[in-house]
N, C-alpha and C positions, 0 to 999 in steps of 0.2 A: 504494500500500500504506500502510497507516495506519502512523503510526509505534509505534503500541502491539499490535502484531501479535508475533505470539512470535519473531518473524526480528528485530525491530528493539524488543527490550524498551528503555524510558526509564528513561532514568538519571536518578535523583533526589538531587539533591547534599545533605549536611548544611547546613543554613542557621548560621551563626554568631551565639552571642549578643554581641553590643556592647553597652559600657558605658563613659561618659563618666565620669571624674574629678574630683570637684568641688572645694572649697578644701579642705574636710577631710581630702582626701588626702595631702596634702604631708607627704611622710616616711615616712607607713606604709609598709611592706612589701607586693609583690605579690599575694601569697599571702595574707596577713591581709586587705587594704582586698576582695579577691574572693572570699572566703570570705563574711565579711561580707554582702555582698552575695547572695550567692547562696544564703545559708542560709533556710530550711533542707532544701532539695532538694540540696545539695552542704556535703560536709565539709571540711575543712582538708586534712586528709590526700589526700583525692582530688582537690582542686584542684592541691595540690602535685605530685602524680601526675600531671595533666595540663599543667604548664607544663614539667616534664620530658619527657614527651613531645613536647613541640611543639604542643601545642596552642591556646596560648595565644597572641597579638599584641598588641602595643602600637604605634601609630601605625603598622601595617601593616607591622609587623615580629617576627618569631619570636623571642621570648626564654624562655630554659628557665634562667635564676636566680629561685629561689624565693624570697630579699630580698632584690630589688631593689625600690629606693628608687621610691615614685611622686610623680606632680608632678600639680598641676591642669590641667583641660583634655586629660591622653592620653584617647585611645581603646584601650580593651582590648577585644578581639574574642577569646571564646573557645569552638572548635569542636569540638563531643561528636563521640566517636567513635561506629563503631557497634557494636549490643548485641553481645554474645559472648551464645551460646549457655550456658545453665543450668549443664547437664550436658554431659559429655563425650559423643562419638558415638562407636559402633566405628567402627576401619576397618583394613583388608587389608594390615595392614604385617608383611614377615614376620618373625617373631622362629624363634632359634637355641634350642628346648625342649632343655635337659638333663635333665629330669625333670619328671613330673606324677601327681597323682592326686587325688583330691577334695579333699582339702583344703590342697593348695600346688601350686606351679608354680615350676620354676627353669629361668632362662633365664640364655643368657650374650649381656649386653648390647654391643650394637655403640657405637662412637665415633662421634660427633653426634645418638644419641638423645635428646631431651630424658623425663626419665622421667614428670613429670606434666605436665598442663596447668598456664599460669601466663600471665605477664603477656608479651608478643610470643610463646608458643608454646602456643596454645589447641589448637593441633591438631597431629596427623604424633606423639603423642607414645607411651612406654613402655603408660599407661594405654589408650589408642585403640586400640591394637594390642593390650593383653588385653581391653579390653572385646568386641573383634572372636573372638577365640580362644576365649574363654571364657563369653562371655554373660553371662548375672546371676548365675554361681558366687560373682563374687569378694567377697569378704567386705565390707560397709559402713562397718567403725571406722573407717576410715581415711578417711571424709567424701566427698563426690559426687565431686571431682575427684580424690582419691586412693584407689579403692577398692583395698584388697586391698597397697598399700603398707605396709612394715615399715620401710623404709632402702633409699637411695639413692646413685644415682654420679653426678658431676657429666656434661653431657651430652658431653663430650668424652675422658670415663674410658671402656673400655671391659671387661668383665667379669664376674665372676660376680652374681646375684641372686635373691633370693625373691622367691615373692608369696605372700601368704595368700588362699584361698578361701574361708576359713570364718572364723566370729567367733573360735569356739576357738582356729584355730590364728593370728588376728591377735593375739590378747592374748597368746601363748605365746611367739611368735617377737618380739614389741615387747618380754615381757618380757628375752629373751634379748640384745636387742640393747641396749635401756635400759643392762642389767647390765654388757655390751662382755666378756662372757666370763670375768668375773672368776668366775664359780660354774662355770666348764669345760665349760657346755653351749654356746657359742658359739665358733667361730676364723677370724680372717679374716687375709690375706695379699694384701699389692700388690706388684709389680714394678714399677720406678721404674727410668726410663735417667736419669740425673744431671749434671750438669756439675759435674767433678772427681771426685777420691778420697778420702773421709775418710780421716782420720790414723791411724783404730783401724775395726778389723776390722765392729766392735760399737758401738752406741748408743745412747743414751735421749735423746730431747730433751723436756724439760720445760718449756714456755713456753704461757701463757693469753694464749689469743685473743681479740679482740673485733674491732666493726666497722671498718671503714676510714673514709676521709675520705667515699668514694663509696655506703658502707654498700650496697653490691653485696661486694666484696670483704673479706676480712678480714686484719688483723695480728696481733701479738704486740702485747699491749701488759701495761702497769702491773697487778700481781696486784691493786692495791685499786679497780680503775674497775669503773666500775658493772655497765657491761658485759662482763665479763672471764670469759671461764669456761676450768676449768680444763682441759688439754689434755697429752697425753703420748701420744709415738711412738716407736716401738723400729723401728732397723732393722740389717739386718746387709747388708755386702757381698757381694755374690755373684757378680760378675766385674768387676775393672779393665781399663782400654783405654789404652793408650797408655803413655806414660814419667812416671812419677810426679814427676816432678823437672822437667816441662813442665806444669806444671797446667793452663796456659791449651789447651791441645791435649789432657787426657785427658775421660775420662768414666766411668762405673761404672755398671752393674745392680746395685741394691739390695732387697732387701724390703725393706717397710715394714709392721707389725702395730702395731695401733690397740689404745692402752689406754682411751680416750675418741673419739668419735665428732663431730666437730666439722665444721662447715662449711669445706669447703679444707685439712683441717690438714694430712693429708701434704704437698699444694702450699706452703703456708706454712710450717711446720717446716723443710723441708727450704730453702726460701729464706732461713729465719734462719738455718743454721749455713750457707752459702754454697756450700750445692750444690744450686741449683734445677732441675727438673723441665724435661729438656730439650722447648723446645716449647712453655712455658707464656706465655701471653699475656698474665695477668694478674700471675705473681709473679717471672715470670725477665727480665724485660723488659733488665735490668741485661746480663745476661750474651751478648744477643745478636750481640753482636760477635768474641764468641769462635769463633763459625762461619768466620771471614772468617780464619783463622790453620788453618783444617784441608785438608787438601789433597784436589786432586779426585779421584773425585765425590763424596765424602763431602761437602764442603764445600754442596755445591748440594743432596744430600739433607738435611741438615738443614735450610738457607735454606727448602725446600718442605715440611718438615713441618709440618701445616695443625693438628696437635692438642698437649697435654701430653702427653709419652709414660709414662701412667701406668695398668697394667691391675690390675685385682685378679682375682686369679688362683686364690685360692682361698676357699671357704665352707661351715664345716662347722657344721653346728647339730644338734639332739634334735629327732626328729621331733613333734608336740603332739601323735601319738595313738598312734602304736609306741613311742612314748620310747627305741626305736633311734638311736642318733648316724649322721646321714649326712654325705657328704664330697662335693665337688662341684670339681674343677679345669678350667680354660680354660686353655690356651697362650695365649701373646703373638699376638695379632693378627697378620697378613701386613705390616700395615704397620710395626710395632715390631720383630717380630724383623727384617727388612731392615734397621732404621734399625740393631738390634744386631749384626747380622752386616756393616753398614759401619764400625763402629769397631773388630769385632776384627781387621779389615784392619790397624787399625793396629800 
């Protein structure tokens, strides 16, 4: 049987570009001395993208520092991936419709969705699964990869969401959301399981965020950095768990309503005032040892829960063409209420 026969298709491997080091490298940076190099088929930016990846070798070694110092004489070997598709494709994933009609669709999103396509999640994503549902309804502002997107939940948030179908109602509901409800045509609500109790019932947290060190994640930082935008969270207590005079052993159900719309803020906010989002991999990391002080099996369910336990739970907007106000609620996922129905044990 030929080896190119459809039982036995040939695997064609990516070939690596190589490139030697000359005297004039000494000292530059990785990323700049290959940049160089490779321009101008390849950017600064996307080199950097790809030694972060791993794509990149020096002397038959994987290095993902982007200034790293070079010397004359390495060997840099570096191997394109392959293309990603254009456009996103439908496909058969099932989504939880709480409502639809020509011109929106609300769905309440599950925890590990990723909402758009992006960079390691081109597919399996929020969009794939309307493209599939919906067809060529959903509206285009929102660019190839995000059609019919207004606002988003992180892939591990699960709850309530829009989509626009039409142009009209993409511009109505972005403007709504731009706004965060300050004109009353917008209202959004998270439920948040906590590590600890605030000290008052009620709160604002007022702290501007920007990038982290890893510029994946974000902080609080300085109101005059460049990158700093402005950021405010309100939230109210909504059940305590345990003996308040044991902090390290309680926990609290909070909302959280969003004055500003920022990347992570409820995750972040709530880790500045030092009650982070039980569960959070990127902002509670601090407080993970307070599991090991709670008695079982409480103690092992939280060890195994696999998300931040944060749902948004409600979303009320004006519709762009009834200009009726609709209201939209999701209960706490099977896996959250458990995780909150093992601390009122306590």
């Amino acid at each position: 049987m030929s080896a190119h026969s459809e039982e036995a298709p040939e695997l064609i491997e990516a070939v690596p570009t190589v490139l030697v080091a000359d005297a004039d490298a000494a000292g530059q940076r990785l990323d700049q001395w290959l940049a160089a190099r490779l321009a101008p088929d390849m950017s600064r930016s996307r080199v950097q993208m790809l030694i972060r990846q791993g794509a990149v070798s020096v002397d038959g070694k994987p290095v993902n520092e982007t200034k790293r110092k070079m010397a004359p004489g390495e060997s840099v070997s570096v191997t394109m991936p392959e293309p990603e598709p254009a456009e996103p494709q439908g496909e058969n994933i099932a989504l939880e419709v709480l409502y639809e009609d020509d011109e929106l669709i609300v769905i309440n999103k599950p925890a590990g969705l990723v909402v758009h396509p992006g960079a390691g999640n081109w597919t399996g994503t929020l969009v794939n699964a309307l493209i599939h549902h919906c067809g060529d309804s959903l509206s285009g502002i929102g660019g190839v990869r995000r059609p019919g997107i207004v606002h988003r939940l992180d892939k591990e948030t699960s709850g309530v969401m829009v989509v626009a179908k039409t142009d009209r109602a993409h511009k109505s509901l972005s403007e709504a959301f731009a706004d965060h409800g300050l004109t009353g045509d917008l209202e959004r609500a998270y439920l948040a399981l906590v590590w600890g109790i605030p000290q008052r019932p009620t709160g604002r947290v007022d702290a501007p965020l920007g990038r982290a060190a890893d510029r994946v994640r974000r902080a609080v930082v300085p109101e005059g950095r460049d990158d700093a935008r402005h950021a405010v969270t309100h939230f109210a207590v909504q059940e305590g768990f345990g003996e308040s005079q044991q902090e390290f052993a309680t926990a609290s159900l909070i909302e959280c309503r969003l004055e500003t719309g920022r990347t992570h803020q409820i995750r972040v906010h709530m880790a500045h005032i030092s009650h982070p989002v039980i569960g959070d991999p990127d902002y509670g990391q601090a407080f993970r040892t307070k599991a090991n002080r709670l008695p079982e099996p409480l103690k092992s369910q939280v060890k195994a829960f696999p998300r931040q336990a944060l749902h948004a739970w409600l979303l009320a907007f004006r519709h762009p063409t009834t200009h009726l106000t609709m209201r939209f609620e999701a209960p706490l996922p099977r896996d959250m209420e458990e995780l909150v129905g093992g601390f009122r044990k306590l």
